[in-house]
C-alpha positions as CSV (number, residue, x, y, z in Angstrom):
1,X,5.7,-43.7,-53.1
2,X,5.7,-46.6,-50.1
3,X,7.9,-48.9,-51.0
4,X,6.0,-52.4,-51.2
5,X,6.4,-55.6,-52.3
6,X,6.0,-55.2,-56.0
7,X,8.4,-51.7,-55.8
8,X,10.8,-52.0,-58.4
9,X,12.9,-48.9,-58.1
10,X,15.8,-47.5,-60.9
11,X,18.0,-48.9,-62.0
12,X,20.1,-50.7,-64.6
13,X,19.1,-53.7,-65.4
14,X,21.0,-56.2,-67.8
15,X,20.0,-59.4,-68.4
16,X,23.3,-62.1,-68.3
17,X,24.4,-65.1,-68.9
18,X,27.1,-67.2,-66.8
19,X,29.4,-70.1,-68.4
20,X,30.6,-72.7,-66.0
21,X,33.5,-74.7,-66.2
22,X,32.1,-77.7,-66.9
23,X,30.2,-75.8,-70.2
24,X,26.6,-75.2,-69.2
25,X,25.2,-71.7,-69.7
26,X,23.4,-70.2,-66.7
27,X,20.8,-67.5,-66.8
28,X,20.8,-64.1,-64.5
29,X,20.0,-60.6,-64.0
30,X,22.8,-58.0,-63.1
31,X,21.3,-54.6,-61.3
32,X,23.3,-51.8,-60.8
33,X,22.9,-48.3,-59.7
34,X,21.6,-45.8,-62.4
35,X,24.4,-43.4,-61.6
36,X,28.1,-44.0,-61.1
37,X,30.0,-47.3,-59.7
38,X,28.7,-49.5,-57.1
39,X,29.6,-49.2,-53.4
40,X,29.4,-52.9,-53.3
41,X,28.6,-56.3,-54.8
42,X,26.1,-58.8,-53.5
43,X,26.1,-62.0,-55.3
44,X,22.8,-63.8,-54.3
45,X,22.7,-67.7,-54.0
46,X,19.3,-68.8,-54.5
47,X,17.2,-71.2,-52.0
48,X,16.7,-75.1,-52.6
49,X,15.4,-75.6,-56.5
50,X,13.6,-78.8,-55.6
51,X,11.3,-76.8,-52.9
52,X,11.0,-73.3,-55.1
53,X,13.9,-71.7,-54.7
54,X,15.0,-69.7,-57.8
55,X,16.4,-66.4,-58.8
56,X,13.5,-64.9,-58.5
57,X,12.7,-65.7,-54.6
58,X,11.5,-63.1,-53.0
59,X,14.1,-61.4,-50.8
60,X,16.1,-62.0,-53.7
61,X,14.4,-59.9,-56.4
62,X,13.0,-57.0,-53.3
63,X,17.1,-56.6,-52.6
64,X,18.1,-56.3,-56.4
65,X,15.0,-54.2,-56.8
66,X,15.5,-52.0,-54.2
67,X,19.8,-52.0,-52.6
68,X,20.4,-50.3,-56.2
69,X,18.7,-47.3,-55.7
70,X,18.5,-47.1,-51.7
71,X,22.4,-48.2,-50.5
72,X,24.0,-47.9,-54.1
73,X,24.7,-51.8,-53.8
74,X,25.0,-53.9,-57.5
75,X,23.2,-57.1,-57.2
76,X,23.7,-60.5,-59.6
77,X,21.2,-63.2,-59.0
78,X,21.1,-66.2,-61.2
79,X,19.7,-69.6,-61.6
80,X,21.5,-72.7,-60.3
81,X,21.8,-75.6,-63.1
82,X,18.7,-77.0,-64.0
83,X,16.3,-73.8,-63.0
84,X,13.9,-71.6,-64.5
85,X,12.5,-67.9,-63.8
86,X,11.1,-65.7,-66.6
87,X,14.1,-64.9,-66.7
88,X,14.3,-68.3,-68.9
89,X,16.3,-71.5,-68.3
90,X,19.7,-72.8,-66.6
91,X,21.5,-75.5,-68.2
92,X,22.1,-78.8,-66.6
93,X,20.3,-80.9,-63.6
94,X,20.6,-80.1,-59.9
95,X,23.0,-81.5,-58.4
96,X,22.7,-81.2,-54.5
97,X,25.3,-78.6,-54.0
98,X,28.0,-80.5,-55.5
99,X,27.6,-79.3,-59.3
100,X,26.6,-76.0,-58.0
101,X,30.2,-75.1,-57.3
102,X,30.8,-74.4,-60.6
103,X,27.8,-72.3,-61.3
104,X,29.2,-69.9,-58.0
105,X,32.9,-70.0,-59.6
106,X,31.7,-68.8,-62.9
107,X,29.5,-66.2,-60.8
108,X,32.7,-64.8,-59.0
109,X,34.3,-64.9,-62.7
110,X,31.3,-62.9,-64.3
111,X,31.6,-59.7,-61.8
112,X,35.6,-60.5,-62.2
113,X,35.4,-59.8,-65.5
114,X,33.3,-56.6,-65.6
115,X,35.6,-55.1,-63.3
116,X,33.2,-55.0,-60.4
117,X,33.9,-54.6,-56.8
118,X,35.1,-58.0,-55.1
119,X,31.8,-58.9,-53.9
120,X,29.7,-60.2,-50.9
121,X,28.1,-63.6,-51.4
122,X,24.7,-63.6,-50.3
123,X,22.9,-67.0,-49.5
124,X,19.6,-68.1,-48.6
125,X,19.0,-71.4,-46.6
126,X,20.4,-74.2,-49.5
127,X,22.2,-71.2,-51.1
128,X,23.9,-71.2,-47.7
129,X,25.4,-74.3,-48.1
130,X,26.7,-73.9,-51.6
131,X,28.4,-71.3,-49.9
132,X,29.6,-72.6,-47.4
133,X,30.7,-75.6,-49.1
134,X,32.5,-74.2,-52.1
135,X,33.3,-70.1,-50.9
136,X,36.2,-70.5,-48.1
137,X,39.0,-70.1,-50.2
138,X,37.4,-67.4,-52.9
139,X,38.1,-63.5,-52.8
140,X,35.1,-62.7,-51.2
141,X,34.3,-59.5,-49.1
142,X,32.7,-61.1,-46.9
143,X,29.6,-63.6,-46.6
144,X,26.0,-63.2,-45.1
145,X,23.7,-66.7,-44.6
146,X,20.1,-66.1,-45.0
147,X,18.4,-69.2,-42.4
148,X,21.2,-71.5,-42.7
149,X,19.9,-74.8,-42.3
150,X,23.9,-76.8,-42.2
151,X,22.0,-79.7,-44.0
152,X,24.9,-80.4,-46.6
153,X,27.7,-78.3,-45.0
154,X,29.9,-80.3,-42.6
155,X,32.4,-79.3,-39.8
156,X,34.9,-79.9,-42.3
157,X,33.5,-77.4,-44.7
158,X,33.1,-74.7,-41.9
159,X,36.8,-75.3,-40.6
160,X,37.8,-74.9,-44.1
161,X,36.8,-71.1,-43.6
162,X,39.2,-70.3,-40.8
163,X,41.9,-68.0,-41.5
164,X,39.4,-66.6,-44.3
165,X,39.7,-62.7,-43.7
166,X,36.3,-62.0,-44.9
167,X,33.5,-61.5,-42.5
168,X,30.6,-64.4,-41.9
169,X,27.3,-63.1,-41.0
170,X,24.8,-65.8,-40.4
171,X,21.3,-64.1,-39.9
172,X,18.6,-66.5,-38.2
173,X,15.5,-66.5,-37.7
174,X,14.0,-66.6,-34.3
175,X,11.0,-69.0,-35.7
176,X,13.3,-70.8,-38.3
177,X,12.2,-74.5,-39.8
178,X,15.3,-75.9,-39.2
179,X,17.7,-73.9,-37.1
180,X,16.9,-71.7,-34.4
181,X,19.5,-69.1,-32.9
182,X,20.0,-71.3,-29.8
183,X,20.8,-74.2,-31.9
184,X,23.3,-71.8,-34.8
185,X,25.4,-70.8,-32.2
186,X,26.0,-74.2,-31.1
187,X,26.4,-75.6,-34.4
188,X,29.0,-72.5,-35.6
189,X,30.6,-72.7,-32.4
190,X,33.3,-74.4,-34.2
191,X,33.9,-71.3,-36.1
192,X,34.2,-68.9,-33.5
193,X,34.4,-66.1,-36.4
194,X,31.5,-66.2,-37.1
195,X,28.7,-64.2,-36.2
196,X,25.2,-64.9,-35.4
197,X,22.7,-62.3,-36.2
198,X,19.1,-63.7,-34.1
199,X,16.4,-61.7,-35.7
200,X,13.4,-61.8,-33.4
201,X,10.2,-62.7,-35.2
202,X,11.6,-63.9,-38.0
203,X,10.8,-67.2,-40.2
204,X,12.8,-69.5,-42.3
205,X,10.6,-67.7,-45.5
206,X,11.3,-63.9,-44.5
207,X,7.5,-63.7,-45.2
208,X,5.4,-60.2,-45.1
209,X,7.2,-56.4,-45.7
210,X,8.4,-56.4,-42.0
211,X,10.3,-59.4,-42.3
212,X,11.8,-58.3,-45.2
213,X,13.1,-55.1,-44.4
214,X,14.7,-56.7,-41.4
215,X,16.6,-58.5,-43.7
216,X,17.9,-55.5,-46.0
217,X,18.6,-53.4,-43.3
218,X,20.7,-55.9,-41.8
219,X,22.6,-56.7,-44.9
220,X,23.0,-52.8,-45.7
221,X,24.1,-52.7,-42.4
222,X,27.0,-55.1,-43.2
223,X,27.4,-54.4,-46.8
224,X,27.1,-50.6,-46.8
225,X,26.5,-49.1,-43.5
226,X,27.0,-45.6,-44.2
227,X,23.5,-46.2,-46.3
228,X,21.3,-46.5,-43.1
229,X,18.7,-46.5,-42.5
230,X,16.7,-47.4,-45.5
231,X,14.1,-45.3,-46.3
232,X,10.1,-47.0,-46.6
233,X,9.7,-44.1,-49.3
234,X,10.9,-43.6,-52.5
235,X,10.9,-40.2,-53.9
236,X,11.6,-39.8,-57.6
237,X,14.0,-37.3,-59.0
238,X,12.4,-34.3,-60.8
């Protein structure tokens, strides 16, 4: 079988639910592989609410549908305050990043408490700046930021992640909306830790099966590398 944008290969599947310091109850799905214990943890930050963004966006739900089966790599995705998917309904009101701190803390808690591997966050463009924002001084393994667009993060908030042992992957697109590799590397030059990832061709959305797979590969690539490359076929077990 090609894998395409609807492939949802094995895996288990458990639906959760998160509870935040400040006592809301978030909603989230927690994939893992079918057999044995994860290689890694990606905990997946969701894009802006207020513009679509939910648990459900699509690199999102292609990486917990897929990294399971394909690079052994558990994946929690969940809805901020305030949003829905199918899934059903978060608690609470956006809050513009601020508020959303709590929602990542009870996250980190969640895999913390299942015993899980210390896990990679994984943001995409405002998920980026909860992350950066909130993460620099959490046991992390390390940190990738899907089209970071440094609307809400501040040079404070970036020094904050010096001295922070974990690596921080920012992978931008060449086309993005808002920041462009040219522009990143002068904006993160102030973190000279970090690493920019330019991926040629790509867009602020990660739109179409190429663009997505450039992603995954990448993050395998960081998260689990011995798992390259990843396959475009699935093959089922008999």
């Amino acid at each position: 079988m090609e894998i395409r944008s609807g492939a949802m290969l094995p895996a288990r599947r458990e639906e959760i639910e998160l509870h935040t310091e400040d006592g809301l109850t978030l909603v989230g799905e927690l994939a893992l592989p079918l057999e044995g214990e994860p290689s890694a943890v990606i905990l997946c930050l969701h894009p802006l609410p207020t513009h679509g963004g939910f648990m459900d966006s699509h690199v999102l739900k292609k990486a917990s549908n897929r990294l399971p089966a394909l690079a052994g790599i558990g994946v929690l995705r969940f809805n901020f305050r305030g949003v829905s998917a199918p899934r059903g309904t978060s608690e609470g009101a956006f809050d513009g990043g601020v508020g959303e701190r709590f929602d990542l803390l009870a996250a980190l808690q969640f895999l913390r408490d299942r015993g899980l591997p210390t896990p990679w966050l994984m943001g995409w463009s405002f998920g980026t700046e909860v992350l950066l924002m909130h993460a620099a001084h959490e046991e992390i393994a390390g940190a990738i930021l899907l089209s970071p667009p440094l609307h809400r993060a501040s040079d404070e908030h970036l020094v904050a992640w010096h001295g922070n042992p974990a690596p921080l992957v920012a992978v931008v697109p060449e086309f993005d909306d808002y920041l462009r590799p040219d522009a990143a590397r002068e904006r993160f030059a102030i973190l000279p830790e970090m690493q920019i990832v330019p991926i040629p061709g790509g867009k602020h959305l990660w739109v179409g099966e190429t663009q997505v797979r450039q992603v995954l590969n990448e993050v395998v690539r960081l998260v689990n590398p011995e798992a390259l490359p990843l396959p475009n076929e699935w093959h089922e077990a008999e």
